[in-house]
KEZAMI-161432 format. One record per residue (C-alpha): x negated, y, z negated; residue number from 0. Coordinates in nm, 2 decimals. Example, Ala and Ser with C-alpha at 12.3 -4.5 7.8 and 13.67 -1.06 7.14 Angstrom:
BEGIN
+--------+--------+--------+-----+
!      X !      Y !      Z !   i !
+--------+--------+--------+-----+
!  -1.23 !  -0.45 !  -0.78 !   0 !
!  -1.37 !  -0.11 !  -0.71 !   1 !
+--------+--------+--------+-----+
//
This chain:
BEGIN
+--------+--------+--------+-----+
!      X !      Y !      Z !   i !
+--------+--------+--------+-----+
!  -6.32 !   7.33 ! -10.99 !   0 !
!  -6.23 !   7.64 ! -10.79 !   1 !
!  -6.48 !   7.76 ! -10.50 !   2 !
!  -6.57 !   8.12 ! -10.76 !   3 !
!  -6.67 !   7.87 ! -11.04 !   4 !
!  -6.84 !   7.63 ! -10.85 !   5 !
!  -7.06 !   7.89 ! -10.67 !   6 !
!  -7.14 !   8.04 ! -11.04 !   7 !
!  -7.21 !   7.71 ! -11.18 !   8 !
!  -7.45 !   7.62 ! -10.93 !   9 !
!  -7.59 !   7.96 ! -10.75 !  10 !
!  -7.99 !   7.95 ! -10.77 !  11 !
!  -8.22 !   8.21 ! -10.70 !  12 !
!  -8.49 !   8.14 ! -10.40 !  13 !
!  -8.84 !   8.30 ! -10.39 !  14 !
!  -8.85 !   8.61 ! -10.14 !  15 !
!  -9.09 !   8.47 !  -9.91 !  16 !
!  -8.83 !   8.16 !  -9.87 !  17 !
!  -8.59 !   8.41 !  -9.72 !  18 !
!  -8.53 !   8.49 !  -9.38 !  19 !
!  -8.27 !   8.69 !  -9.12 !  20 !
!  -8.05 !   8.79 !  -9.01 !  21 !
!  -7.95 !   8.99 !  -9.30 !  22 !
!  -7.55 !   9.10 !  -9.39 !  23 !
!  -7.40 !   9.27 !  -9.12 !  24 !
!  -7.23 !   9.61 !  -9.21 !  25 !
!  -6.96 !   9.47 !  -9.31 !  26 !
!  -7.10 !   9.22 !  -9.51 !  27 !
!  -7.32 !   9.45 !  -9.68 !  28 !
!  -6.97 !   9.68 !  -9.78 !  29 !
!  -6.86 !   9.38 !  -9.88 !  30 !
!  -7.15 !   9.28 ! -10.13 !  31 !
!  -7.17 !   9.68 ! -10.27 !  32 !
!  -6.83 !   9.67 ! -10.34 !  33 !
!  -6.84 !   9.37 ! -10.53 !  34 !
!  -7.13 !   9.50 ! -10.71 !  35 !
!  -6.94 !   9.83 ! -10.79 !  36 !
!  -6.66 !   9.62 ! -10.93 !  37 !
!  -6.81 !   9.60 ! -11.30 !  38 !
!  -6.69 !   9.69 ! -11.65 !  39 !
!  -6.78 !  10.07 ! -11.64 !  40 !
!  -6.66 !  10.23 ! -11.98 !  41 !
!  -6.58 !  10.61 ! -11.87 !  42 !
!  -6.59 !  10.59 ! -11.55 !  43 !
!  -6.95 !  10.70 ! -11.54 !  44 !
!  -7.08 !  10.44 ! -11.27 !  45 !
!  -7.42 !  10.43 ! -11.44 !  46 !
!  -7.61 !  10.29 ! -11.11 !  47 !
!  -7.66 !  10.32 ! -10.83 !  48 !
!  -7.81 !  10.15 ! -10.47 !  49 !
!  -8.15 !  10.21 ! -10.25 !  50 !
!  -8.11 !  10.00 !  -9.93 !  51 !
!  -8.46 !   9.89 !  -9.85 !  52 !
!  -8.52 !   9.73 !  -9.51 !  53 !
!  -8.66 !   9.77 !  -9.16 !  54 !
!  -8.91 !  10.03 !  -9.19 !  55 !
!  -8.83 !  10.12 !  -9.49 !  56 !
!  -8.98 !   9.81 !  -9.62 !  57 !
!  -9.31 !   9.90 !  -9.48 !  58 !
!  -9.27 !  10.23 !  -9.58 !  59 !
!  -9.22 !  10.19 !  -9.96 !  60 !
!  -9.48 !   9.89 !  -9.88 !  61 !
!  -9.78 !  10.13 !  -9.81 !  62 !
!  -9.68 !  10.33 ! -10.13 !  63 !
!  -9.70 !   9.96 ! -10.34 !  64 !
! -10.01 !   9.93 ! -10.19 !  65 !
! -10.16 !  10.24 ! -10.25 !  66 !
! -10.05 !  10.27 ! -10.63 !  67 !
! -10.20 !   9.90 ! -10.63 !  68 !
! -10.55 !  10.02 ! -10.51 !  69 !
! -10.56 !  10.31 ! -10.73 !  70 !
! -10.54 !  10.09 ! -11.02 !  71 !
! -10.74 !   9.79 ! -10.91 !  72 !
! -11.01 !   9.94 ! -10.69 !  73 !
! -11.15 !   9.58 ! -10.67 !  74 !
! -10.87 !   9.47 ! -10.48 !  75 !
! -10.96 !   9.32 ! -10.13 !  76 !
! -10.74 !   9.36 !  -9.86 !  77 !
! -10.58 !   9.02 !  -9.87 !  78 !
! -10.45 !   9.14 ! -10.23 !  79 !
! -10.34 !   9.52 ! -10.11 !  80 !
! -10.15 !   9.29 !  -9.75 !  81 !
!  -9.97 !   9.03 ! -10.05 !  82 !
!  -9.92 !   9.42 ! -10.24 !  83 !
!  -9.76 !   9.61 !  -9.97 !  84 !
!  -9.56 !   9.31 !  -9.87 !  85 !
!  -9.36 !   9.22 ! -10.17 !  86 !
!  -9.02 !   9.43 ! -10.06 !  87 !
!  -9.08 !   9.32 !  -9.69 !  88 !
!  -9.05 !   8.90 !  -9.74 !  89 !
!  -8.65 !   8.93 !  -9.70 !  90 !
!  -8.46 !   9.09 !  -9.41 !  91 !
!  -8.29 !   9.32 !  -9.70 !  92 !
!  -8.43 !   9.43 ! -10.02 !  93 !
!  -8.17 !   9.64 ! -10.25 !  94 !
!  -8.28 !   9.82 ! -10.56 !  95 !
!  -8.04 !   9.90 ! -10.84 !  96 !
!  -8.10 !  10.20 ! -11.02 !  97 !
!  -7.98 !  10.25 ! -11.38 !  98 !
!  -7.88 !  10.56 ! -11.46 !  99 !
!  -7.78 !  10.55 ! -11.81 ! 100 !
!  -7.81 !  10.87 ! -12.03 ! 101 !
!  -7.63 !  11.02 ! -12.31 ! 102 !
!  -7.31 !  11.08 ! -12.30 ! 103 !
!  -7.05 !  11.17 ! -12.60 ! 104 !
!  -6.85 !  10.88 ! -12.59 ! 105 !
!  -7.08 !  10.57 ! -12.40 ! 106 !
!  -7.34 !  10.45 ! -12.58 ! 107 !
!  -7.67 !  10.38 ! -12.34 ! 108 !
!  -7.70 !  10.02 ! -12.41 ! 109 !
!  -7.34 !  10.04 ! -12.24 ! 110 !
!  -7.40 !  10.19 ! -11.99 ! 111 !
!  -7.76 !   9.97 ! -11.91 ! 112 !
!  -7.54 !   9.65 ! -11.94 ! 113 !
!  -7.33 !   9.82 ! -11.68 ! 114 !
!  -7.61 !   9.84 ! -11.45 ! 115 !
!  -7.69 !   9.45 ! -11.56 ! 116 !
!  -7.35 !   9.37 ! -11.45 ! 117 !
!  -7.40 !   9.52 ! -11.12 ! 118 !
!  -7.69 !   9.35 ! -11.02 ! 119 !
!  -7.54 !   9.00 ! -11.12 ! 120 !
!  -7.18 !   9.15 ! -10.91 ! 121 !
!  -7.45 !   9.20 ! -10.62 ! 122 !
!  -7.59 !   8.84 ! -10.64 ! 123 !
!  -7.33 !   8.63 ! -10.62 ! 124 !
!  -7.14 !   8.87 ! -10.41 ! 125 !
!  -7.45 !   8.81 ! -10.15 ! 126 !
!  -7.41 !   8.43 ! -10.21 ! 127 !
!  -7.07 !   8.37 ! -10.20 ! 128 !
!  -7.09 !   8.56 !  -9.79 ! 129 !
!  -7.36 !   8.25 !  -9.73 ! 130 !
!  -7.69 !   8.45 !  -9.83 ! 131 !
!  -7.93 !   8.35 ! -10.09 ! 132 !
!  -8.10 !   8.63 ! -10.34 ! 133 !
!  -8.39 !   8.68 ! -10.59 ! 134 !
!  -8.32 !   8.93 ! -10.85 ! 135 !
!  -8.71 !   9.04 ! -10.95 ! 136 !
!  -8.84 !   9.34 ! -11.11 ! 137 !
!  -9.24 !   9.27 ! -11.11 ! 138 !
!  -9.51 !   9.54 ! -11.19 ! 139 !
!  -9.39 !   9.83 ! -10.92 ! 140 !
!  -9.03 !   9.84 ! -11.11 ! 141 !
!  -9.21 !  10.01 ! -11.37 ! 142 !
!  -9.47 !  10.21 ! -11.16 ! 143 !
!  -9.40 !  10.59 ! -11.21 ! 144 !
!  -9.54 !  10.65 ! -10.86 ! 145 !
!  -9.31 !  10.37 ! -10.66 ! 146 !
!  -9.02 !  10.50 ! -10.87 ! 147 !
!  -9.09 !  10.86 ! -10.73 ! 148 !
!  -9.15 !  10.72 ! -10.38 ! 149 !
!  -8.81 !  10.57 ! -10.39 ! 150 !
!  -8.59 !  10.89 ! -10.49 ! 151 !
!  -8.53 !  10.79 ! -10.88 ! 152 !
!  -8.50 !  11.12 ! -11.12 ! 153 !
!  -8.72 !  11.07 ! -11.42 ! 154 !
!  -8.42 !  10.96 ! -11.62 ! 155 !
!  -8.30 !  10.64 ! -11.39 ! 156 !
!  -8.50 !  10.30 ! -11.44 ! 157 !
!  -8.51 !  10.02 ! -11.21 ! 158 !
!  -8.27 !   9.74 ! -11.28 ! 159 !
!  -8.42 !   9.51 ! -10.99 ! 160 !
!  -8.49 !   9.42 ! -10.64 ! 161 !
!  -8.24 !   9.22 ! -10.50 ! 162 !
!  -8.42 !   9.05 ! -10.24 ! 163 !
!  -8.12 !   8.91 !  -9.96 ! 164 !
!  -8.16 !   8.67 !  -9.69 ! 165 !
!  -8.09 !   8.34 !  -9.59 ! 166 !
!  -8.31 !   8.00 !  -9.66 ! 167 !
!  -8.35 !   7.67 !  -9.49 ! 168 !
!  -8.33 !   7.50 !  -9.82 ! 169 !
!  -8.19 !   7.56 ! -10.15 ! 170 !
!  -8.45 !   7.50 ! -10.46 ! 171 !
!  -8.36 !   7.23 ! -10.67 ! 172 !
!  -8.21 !   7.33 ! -11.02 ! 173 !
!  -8.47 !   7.44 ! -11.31 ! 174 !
!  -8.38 !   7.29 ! -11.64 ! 175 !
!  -8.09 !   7.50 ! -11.83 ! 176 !
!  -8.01 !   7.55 ! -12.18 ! 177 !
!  -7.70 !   7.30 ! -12.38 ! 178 !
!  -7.42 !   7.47 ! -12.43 ! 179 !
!  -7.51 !   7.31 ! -12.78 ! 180 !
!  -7.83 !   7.53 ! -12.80 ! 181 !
!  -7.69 !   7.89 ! -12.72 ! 182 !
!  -7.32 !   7.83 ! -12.83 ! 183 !
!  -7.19 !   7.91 ! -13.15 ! 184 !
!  -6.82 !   7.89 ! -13.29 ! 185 !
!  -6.71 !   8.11 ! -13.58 ! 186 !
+--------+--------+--------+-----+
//
């Protein structure tokens, strides 16, 4: 097997708080965008787009988690609003992929969504073939109208994901995968 199919035939994700720095390098980081950018894109619309979250910034948008948390569970000790406003801070770098699908004359949405899709999976193997490891999650504050706003997305765009990126001592062994018999149909 080539290096390219071996990596996609064994990449794993690793749970954010398993990641650690350094993060990618500027370069690096061009690198992995413009790998993600490299997707089918019918029209040339480039229906995403990227929020680097990192630094600061992590604690920034982490206050806002934690705030919209609280205003929904006002039960929640501090313990629960620290785990809250920590969930985009476990990783050196934390990218969010915005879908910006809308109607268009000739691209149909679910095209355009699928584009976004195809980005965020561009991103993370991108990131692990330069050496890093990734989580792609979405969790409650993906949907949260008021995280959303905090983050710059126009009512229109939706969140494809976090990409959480960083690097891990250890690998998580393999979780059971479909047969190719199960999901794999000839016609």
């Amino acid at each position: 097997m080539n290096a390219t199919l071996d990596l996609l035939r064994t990449r794993r994700s690793v749970p954010p708080a398993q990641l650690a720095g350094p993060g990618p390098t500027p370069d690096e980081l061009d690198a992995i965008l413009s790998a993600a950018s490299r997707v089918p894109d019918h029209g040339k619309l480039a229906p995403w787009r990227f929020i680097l979250i990192e630094g600061e910034g992590q604690a920034r948008i982490g206050r806002v988690v934690a705030e919209a948390y609280r205003a929904d569970h006002p039960e929640a000790d501090d313990k629960r609003l620290a785990l809250e406003a920590g969930r985009l801070g476990l990783a050196p770098l934390v990218i969010a992929v915005v879908s910006r699908a809308g109607p268009h004359v000739k691209i149909p949405d679910w095209e355009q969504v699928l584009s976004a899709g195809a980005a965020t999976m561009n991103l993370v193997v991108a990131a692990n073939a330069l050496g890093f490891r990734t989580a792609w999650l979405t969790e409650w504050m993906a949907y949260d109208r008021r995280v959303l706003d905090a983050l710059g997305l126009d009512p229109a765009e939706r969140l494809a994901g976090f990409v959480h990126v960083g690097r891990a001592a250890e690998v998580p062994s393999d979780r059971p995968r479909p047969a190719l018999s199960e999901i794999v149909t000839r016609y």
